[in-house]
C-alpha positions as CSV (number, residue, x, y, z in Angstrom):
1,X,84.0,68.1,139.6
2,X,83.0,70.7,137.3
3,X,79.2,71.5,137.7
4,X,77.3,74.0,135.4
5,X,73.7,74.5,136.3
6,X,71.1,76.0,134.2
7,X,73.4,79.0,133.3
8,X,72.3,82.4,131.5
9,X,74.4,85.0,130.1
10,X,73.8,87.8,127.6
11,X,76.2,90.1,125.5
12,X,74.3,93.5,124.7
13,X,70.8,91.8,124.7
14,X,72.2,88.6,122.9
15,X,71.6,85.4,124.7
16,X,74.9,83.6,124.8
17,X,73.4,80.8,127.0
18,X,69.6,80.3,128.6
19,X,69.6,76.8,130.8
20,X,72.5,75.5,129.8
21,X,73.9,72.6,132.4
22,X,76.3,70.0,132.1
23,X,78.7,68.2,134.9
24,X,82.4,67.2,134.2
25,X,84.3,64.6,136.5
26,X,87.5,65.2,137.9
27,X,90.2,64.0,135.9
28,X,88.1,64.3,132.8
29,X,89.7,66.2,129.5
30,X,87.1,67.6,127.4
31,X,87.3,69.5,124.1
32,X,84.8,72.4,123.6
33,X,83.6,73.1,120.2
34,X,80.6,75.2,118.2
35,X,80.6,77.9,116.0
36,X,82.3,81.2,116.0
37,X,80.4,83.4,118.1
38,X,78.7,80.7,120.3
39,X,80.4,81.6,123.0
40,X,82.7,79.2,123.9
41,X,85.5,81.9,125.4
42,X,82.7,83.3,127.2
43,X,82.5,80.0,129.4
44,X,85.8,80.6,130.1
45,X,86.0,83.4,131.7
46,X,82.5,82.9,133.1
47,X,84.1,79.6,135.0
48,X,86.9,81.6,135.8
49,X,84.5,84.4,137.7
50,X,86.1,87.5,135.6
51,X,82.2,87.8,134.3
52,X,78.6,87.7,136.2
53,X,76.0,85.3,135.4
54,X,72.8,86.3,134.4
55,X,71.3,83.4,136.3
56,X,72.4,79.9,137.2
57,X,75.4,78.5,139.0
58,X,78.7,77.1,138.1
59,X,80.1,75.2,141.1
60,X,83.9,74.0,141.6
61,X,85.3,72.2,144.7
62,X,86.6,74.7,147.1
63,X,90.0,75.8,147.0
64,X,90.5,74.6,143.2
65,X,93.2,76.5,141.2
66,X,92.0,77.6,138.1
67,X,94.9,78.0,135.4
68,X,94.9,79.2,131.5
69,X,97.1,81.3,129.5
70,X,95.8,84.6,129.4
71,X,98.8,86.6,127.7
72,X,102.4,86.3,126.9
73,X,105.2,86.3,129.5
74,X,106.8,90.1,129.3
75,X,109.6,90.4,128.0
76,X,111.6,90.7,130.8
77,X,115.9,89.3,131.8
78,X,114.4,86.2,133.7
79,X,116.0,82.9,132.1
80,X,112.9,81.0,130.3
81,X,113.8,78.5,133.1
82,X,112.9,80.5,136.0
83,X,109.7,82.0,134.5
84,X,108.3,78.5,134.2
85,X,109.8,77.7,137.4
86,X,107.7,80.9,139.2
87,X,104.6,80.0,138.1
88,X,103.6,77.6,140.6
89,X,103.7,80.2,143.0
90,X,103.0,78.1,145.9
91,X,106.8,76.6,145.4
92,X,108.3,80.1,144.7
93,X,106.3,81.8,147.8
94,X,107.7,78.5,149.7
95,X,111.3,78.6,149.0
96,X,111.4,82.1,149.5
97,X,110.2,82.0,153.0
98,X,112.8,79.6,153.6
99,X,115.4,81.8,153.6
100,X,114.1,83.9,156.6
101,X,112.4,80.3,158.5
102,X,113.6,78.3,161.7
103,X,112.9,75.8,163.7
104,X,108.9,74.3,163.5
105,X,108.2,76.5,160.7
106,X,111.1,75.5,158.2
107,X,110.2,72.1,159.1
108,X,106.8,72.4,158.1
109,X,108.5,74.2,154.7
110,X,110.7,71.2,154.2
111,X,107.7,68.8,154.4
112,X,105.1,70.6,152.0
113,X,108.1,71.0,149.9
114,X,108.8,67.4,149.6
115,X,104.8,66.8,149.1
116,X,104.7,69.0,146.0
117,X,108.2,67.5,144.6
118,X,109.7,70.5,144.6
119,X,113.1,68.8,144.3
120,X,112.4,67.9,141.1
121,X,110.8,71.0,140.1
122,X,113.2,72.1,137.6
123,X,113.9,68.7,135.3
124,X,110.1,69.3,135.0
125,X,110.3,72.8,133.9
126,X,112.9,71.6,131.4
127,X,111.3,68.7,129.8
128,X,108.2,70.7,129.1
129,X,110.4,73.5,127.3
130,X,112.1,71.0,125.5
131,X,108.7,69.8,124.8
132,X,106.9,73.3,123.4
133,X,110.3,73.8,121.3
134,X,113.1,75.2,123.6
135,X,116.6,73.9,123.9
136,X,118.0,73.6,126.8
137,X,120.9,76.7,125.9
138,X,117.6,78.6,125.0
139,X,116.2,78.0,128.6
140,X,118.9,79.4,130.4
141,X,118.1,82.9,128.0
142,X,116.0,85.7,129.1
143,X,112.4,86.3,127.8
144,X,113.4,89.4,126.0
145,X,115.3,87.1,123.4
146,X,112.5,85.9,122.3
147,X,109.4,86.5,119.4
148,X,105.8,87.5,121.1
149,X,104.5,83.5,119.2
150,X,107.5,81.9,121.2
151,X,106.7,83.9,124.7
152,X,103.2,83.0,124.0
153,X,105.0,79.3,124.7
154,X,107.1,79.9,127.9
155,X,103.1,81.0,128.8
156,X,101.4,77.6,128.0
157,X,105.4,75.9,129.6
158,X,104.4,78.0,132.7
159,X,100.3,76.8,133.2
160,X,101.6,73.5,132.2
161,X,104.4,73.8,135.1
162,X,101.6,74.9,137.7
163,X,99.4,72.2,137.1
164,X,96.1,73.7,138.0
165,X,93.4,71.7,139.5
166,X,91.4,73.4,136.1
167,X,93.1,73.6,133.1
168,X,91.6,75.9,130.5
169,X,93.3,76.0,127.3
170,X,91.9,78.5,124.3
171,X,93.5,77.7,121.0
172,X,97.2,76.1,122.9
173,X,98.6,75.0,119.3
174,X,97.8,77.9,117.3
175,X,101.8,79.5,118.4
176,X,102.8,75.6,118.1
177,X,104.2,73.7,115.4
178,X,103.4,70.2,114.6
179,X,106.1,68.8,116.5
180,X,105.4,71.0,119.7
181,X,101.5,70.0,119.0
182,X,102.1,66.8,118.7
183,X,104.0,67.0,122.3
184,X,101.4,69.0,123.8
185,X,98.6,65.7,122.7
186,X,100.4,63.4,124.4
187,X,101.1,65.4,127.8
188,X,97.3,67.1,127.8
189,X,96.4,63.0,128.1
190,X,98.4,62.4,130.8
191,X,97.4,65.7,132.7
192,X,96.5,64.3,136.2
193,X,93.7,67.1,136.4
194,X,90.6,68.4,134.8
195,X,91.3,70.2,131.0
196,X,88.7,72.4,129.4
197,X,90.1,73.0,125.5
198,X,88.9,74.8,123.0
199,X,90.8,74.1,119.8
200,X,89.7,73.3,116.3
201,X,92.4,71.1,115.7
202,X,91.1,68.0,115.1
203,X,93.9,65.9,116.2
204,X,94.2,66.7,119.6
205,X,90.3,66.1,120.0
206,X,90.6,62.8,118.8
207,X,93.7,61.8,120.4
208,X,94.1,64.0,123.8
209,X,90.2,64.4,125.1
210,X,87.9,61.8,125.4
211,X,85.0,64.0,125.7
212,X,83.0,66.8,123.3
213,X,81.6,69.2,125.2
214,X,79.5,71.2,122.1
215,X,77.8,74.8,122.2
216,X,74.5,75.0,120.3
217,X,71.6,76.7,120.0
218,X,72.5,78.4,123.5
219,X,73.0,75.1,125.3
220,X,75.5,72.8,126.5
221,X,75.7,69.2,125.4
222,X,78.6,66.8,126.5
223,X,79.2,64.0,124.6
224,X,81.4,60.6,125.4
225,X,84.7,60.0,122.9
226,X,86.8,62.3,120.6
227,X,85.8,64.7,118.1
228,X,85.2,62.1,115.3
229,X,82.8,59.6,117.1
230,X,80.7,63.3,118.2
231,X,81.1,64.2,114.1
232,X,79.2,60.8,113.4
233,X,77.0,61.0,116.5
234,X,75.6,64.4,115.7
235,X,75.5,63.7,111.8
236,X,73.2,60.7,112.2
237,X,71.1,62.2,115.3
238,X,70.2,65.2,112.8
239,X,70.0,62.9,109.8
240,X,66.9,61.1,111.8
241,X,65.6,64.1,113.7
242,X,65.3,65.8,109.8
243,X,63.5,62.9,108.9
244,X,61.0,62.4,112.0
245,X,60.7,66.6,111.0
246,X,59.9,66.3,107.5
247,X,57.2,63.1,108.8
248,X,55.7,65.5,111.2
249,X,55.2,68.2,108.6
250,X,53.0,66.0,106.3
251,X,51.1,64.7,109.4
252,X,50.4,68.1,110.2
253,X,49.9,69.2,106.7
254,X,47.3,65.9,106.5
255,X,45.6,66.8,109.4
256,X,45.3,70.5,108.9
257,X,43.6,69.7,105.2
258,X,41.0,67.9,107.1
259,X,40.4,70.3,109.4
260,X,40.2,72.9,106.7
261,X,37.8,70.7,105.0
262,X,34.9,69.9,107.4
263,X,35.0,72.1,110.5
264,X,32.0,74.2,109.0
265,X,29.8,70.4,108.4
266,X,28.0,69.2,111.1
267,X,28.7,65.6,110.3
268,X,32.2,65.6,110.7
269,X,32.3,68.1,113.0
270,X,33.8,65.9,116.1
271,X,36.4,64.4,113.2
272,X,37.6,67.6,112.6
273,X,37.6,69.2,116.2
274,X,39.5,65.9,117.3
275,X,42.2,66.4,114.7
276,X,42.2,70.2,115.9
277,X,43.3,68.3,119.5
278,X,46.0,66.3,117.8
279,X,47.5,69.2,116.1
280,X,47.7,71.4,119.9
281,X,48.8,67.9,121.5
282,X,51.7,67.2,118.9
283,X,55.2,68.4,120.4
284,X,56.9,70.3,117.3
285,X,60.2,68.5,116.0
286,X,62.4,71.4,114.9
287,X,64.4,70.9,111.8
288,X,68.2,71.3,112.7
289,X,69.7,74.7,111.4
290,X,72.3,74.0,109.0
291,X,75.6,75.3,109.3
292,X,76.4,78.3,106.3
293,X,78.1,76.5,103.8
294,X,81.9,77.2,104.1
295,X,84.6,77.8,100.9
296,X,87.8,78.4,99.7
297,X,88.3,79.0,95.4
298,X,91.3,79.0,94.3
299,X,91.9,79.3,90.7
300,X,93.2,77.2,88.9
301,X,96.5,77.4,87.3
302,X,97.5,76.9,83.5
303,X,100.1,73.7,82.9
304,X,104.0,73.8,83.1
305,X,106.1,71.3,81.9
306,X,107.7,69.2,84.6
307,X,109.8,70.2,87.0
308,X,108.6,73.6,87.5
309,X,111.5,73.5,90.2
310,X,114.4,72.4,90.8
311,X,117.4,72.5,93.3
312,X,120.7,71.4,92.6
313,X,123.6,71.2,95.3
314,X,121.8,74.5,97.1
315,X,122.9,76.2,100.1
316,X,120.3,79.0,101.5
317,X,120.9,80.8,104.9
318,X,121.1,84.3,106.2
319,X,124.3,86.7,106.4
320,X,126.2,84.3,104.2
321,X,125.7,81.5,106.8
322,X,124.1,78.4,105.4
323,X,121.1,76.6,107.0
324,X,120.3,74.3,105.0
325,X,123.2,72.9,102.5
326,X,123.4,70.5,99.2
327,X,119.9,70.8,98.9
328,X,119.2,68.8,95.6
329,X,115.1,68.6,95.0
330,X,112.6,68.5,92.1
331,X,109.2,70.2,92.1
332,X,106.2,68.9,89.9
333,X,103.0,70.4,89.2
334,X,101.0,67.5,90.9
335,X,103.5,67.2,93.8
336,X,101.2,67.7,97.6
337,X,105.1,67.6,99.8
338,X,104.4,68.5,103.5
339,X,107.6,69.8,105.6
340,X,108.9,67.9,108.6
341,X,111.3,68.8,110.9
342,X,111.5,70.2,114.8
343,X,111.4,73.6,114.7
344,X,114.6,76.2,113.8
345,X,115.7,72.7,111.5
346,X,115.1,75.5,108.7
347,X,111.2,74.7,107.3
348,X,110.7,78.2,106.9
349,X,114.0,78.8,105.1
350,X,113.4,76.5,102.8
351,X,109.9,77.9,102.0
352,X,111.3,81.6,101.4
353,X,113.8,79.7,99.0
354,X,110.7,77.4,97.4
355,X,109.2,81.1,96.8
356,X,112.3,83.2,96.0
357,X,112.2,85.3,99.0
358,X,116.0,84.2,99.5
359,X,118.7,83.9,97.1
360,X,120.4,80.7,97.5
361,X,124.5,81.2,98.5
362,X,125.6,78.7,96.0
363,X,124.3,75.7,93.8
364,X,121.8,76.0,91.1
365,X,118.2,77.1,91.3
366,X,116.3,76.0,88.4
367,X,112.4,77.2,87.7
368,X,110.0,76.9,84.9
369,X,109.9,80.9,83.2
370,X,106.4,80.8,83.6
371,X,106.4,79.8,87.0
372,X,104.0,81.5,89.3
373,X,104.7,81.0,93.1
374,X,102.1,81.7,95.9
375,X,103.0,82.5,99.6
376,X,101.0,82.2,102.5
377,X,103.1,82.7,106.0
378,X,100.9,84.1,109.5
379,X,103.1,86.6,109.7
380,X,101.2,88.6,106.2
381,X,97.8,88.1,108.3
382,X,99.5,90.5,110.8
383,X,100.7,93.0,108.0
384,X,97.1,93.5,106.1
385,X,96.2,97.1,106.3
386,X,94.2,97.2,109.5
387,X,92.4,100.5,108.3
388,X,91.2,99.1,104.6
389,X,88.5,96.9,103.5
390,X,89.0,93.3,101.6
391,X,87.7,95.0,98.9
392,X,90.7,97.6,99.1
393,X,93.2,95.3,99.3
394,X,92.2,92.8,96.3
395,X,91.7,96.3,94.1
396,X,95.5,97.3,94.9
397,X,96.2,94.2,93.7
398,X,94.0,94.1,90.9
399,X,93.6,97.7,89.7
400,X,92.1,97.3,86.3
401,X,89.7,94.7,87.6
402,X,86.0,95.4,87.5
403,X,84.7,95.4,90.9
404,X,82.2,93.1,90.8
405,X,84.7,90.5,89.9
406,X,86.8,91.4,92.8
407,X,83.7,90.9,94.8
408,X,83.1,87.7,93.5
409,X,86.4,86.5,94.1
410,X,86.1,87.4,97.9
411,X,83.0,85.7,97.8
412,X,84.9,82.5,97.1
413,X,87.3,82.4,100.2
414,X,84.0,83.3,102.3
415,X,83.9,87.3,102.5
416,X,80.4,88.2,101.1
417,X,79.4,91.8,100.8
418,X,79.2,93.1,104.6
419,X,82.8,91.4,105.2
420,X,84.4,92.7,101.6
421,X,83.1,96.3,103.3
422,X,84.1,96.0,106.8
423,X,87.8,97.3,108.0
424,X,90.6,94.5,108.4
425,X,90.6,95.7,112.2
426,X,87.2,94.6,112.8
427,X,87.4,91.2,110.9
428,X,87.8,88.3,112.8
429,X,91.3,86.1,112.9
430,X,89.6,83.5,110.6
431,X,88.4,86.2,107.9
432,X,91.8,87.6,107.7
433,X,93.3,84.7,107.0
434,X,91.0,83.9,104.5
435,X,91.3,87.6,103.1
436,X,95.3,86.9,103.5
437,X,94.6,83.0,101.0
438,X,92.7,84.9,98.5
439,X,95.3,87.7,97.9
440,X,98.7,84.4,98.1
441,X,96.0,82.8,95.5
442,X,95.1,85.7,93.4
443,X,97.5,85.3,90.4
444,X,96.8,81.3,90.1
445,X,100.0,80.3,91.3
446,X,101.5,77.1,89.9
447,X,103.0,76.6,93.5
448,X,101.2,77.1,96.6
449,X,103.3,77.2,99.9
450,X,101.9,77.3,102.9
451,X,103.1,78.0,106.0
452,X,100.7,77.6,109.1
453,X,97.3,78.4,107.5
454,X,95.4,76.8,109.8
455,X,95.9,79.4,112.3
456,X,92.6,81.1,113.7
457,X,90.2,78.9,111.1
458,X,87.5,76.5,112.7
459,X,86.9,73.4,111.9
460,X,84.4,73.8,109.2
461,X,87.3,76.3,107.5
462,X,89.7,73.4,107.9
463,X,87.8,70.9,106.2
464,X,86.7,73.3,103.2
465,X,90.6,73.8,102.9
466,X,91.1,70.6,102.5
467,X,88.3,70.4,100.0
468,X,89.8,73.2,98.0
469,X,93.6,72.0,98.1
470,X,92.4,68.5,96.7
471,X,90.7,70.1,93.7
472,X,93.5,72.5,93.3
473,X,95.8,71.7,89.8
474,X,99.1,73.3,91.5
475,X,101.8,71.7,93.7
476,X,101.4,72.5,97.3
477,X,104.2,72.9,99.8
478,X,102.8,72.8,103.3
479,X,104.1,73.4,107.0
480,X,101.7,72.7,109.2
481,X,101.0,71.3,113.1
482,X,97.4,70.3,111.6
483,X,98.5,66.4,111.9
484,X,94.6,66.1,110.3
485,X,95.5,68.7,106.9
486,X,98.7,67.1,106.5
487,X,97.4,63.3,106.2
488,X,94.6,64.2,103.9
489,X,96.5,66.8,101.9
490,X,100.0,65.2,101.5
491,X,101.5,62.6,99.2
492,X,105.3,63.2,100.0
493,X,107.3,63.8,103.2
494,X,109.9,66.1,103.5
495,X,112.4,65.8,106.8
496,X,114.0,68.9,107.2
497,X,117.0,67.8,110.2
498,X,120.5,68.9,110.5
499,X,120.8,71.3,107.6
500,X,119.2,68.8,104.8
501,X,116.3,68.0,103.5
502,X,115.7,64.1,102.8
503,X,112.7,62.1,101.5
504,X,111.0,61.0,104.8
505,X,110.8,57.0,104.6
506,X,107.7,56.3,106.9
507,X,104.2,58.1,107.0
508,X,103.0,60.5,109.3
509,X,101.6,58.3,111.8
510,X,105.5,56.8,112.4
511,X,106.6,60.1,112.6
512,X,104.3,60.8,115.5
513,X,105.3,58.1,117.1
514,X,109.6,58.4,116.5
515,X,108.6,62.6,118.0
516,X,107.1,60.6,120.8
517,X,109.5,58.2,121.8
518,X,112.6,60.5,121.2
519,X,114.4,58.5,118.9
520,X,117.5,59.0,117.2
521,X,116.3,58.3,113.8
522,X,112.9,57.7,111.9
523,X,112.4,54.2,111.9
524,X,112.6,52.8,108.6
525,X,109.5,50.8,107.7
526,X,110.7,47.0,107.3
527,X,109.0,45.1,104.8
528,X,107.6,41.7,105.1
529,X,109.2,38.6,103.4
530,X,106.2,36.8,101.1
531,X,105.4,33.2,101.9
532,X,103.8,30.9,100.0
533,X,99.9,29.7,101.3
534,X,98.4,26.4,100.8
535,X,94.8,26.5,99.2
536,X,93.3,25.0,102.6
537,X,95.0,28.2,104.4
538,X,93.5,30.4,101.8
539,X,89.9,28.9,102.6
540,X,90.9,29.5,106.2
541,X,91.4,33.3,105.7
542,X,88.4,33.3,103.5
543,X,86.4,32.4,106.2
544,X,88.0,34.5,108.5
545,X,87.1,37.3,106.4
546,X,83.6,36.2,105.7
547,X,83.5,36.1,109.6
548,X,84.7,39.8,110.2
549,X,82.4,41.2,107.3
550,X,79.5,39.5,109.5
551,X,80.8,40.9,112.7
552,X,80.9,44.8,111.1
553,X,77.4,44.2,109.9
554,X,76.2,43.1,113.3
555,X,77.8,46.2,114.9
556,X,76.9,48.5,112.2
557,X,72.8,47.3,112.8
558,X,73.5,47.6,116.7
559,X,74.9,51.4,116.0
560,X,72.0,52.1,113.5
561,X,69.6,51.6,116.4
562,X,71.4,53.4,118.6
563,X,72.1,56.3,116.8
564,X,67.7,56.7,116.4
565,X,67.7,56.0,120.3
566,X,70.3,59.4,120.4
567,X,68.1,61.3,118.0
568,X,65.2,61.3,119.8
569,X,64.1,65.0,120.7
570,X,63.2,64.0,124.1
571,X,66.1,62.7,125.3
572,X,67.8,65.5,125.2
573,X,65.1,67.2,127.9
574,X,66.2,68.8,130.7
575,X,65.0,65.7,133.2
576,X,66.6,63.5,131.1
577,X,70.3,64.3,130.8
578,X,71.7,61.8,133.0
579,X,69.7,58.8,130.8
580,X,71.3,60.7,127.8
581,X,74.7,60.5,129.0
582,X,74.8,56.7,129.4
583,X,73.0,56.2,125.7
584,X,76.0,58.4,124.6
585,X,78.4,56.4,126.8
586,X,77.1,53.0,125.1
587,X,77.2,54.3,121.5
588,X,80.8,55.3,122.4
589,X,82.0,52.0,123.2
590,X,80.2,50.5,120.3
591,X,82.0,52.9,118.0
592,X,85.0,51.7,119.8
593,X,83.9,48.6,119.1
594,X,83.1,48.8,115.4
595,X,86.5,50.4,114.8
596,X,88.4,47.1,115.9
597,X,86.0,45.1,113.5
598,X,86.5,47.4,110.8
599,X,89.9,47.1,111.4
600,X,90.1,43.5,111.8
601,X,88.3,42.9,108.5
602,X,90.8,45.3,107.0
603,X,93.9,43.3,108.2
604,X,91.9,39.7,107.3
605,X,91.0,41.0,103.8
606,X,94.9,42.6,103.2
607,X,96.5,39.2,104.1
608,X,94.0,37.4,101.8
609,X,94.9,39.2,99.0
610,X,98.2,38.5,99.8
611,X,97.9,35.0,99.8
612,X,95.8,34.9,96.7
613,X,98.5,37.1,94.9
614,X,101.0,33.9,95.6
């Protein structure tokens, strides 16, 4: 058990934290969330000891190993293998004392061995590799092979090995791609020990955690399900406690006019003096500070006849080798394709192709004259000019621009004035990302690619990209491990696997699940033979969806109470946490609840139209 108790901390006279408690069970996995800035790295390190409290406790069971991924492996001659292999040192420190032991002792090694299944130590070591990306040829090569991003893996591969009785995790699938995040969901929910994440990815909240532990306003708040069911929670709770604010003010507003009015006459002198008592006696209800609104404006485009693009019988590769081969595609305007495929299948290749940053080796390339192509790739957030300004960087690219223009168009991907002034080095990852979108954007491509451009934005960023790439009039082309981006974003699948690239037959949700299960091929989705329904069956399902549309409403009632119950400022007093925890408990399992109506009445009212269709 993880207990924090009425913590304090302070960064150059700014409170971080000031009472802030919360207790986590062992064996629960929790995703931390809150606002850039709040703090939330800061608990970290201040569970892992490597800062000093200001005040309060945080208490772990004794002897508890503590593991996170502070930096990348070096890049040393050890095989990836036997770097994952040495991080549970307690193994390595054993086997090597073997060598040397005898008699009681090497029995006693023999036996702790065996406990820790050390036997079997390096098929474990293996699978997770093969699970963050690695082959198994690539595990037998040494670190120095390989980029800092991958190294950054045989890192997570090595805390993942260890399994810590603590697992703190900062940001794991930011060096992952969608397959390697979608692996890393699935084992973080099988974990057999506590895991602390903080990740604004909102598929691995929903799927891997079932807990949201939220910095705000300087305090802790944990709250029971994934990040979705603590979206709705926390929407509604300040959706009422606005409201009981807004009440309070015209009480008070009321009350103060009468006061105003006849404190200075004797005959409603006690009126007024008792109204004085109300005001002291009435606990203030503070409005809930609203988030700065966040944006991305991308401009829009100017039409192309369809295709703007088009491949036909294309190779593309490196050194006159071909990765990918017969590549024969078609690119419209409206087109929203996101790229599938494990990675080193050749996403990225085909992107530099998509954006003529490679030549194709044979075949023909076909592209509108007009065409304008935009290109977004992490590794141009790591080539901005560290020692210029946004504002420098949009004016090399827009020279004869007025500068308040180029102001303006910072403004719209979030960098307002201090930020447009302030030197790339001292920006945070999320504004030079944004600063690296506005300049891929600047020319109103007709085709945005993007490659990872979720990296290092939070969640509000990720939902105003969205926003933007919906409203955008361009085709998009988009790699991504953002499972969340990709389903709201794209209308077509591309499988990039074994040098082609192929219409992808199922959604992404099947394609989750065929990465999960290791199979050979995407399972095709099979489509049900129609059948004929006699009217008395069609009154049947009628009924039955009469009687799910009930059910939702009487759940939807039940969760409408609730959710006043949760907004109550009181509730969330420092006395009263443990009461809070079960109201948030129960309002998790109704959601859980109202989720298998909803989805009943959605299956009920699909094969009614069905059977009304004939």
């Amino acid at each position: 058990m993880l207990r924090i108790s009425d913590i304090s901390y302070s960064v150059a006279g700014r409170p971080l934290f000031e009472g802030a408690s919360t207790t986590i069970a062992a064996g629960h996995k929790v995703g931390i969330v809150g606002r850039n800035g709040a703090g939330k790295t800061t608990l970290f390190r201040l569970i892992r000891g490597e800062l000093t409290l200001d005040g309060g406790a945080i208490e772990l069971p004794t002897r508890a190993r503590i593991g996170g991924v502070a930096q990348e492996v070096p890049g040393s001659e050890v095989s990836l293998i036997d770097t994952v292999l040495e991080a549970d040192t307690e193994r390595a420190a054993l086997l090597a004392e073997a060598d040397g032991a005898t008699g009681e002792r090497m029995a006693e090694i023999q036996t702790r061995l065996q406990d820790i299944d050390a036997w079997s130590a390096e098929g474990r070591a293996a699978s997770i590799l093969k699970g963050l990306g690695f082959t198994d040829e690539e595990s037998r090569m040494p670190c120095s092979a390989f980029s800092g991003g991958w190294r950054m893996r045989v890192a997570l591969a090595g805390v993942l090995f260890a399994q810590p009785d603590l697992l703190l995790l900062d940001e794991p699938t930011n060096y992952l791609d969608l397959e390697g995040a979608l692996w890393l969901e699935s084992y973080l929910a099988r974990y057999p020990h506590t895991v602390l994440v903080i990740s604004h990815d909102r598929g691995l909240l929903n799927r891997a955690v079932g807990h949201i532990l939220h910095l705000e306003g300087r305090t802790l708040t944990l709250y029971t399900g994934g990040y979705d069911i603590f979206a709705r929670t926390r929407a509604e709770a300040r959706a009422v406690q606005t409201a009981a604010a807004k009440k309070q003010d015209l009480q008070r507003a009321h009350l103060q006019a009468f006061v105003d009015r006849f404190k200075a006459k004797a005959s409603k002198a006690k009126q007024a003096q008792s109204r004085v008592k109300m005001l002291e006696k009435m606990t203030p209800i503070r409005m809930p500070e609203d988030a700065a609104r966040t944006v991305f404006t991308f401009p829009a485009p100017d039409a192309l006849s369809p295709p703007i693009l088009a491949l036909d019988d294309v190779a593309v590769g490196y050194d006159g080798k071909a990765v990918l081969n017969r590549l024969s595609l078609r690119i419209d305007q409206d087109d929203r394709i996101a790229l599938l495929g494990r990675n080193g299948e050749g996403k990225s290749t085909l992107s530099k192709l998509l954006a003529a940053k490679l030549q194709p080796l044979n075949g023909r390339h076909t592209a509108s004259s007009k065409l304008r192509v935009g290109y977004f790739a992490q590794h141009q957030v790591d080539e901005l000019h560290l020692d210029e300004t946004p504002l420098q960087h949009v004016q090399r690219a827009r020279p004869e621009t007025q500068q308040a223009k180029l102001r303006a168009v910072l403004a719209g991907f979030g960098l307002m004035a201090e930020q447009a002034e302030t030197e790339v080095a001292r920006l945070s990852g999320g504004q030079k990302a944004r600063l690296s979108l506005c300049l891929a954007t600047l020319d109103a491509p007709h085709l945005l690619i993007l490659d990872e451009p979720t990296n290092h934005l939070d969640i509000e960023s990720r939902e105003a990209l969205v926003e933007a790439l919906t409203a955008y009039t361009g085709a998009v082309i988009l790699v991504s491990h953002d499972m969340h981006l990709l389903e709201l974003v794209a209308d077509r699948l591309w499988l990039v696997k074994d040098g082609r690239v192929t219409p992808y037959e199922g959604d992404l949700e099947s394609y989750r699940a065929f990465l999960l299960k290791g199979e050979e091929k995407p399972a095709k989705i099979q489509k049900e033979k129609k059948k004929t329904f006699s009217n008395d069956e069609i009154k049947e399902l009628r009924a039955e969806v009469r009687k799910c549309e009930a059910r939702v409403a009487t759940i939807e009632e039940m969760r409408s109470k609730l959710a006043k119950r949760l907004a109550d400022p009181a509730l969330y007093e420092g006395d009263r946490l443990g009461e809070l925890e079960v109201w948030q408990k129960k309002y998790a399992e109704l959601m859980e609840g109202l989720s298998r109506a909803e989805a009943m009445w959605v299956a009920a009212a699909e094969k009614l139209e069905c059977a009304e269709a004939g």
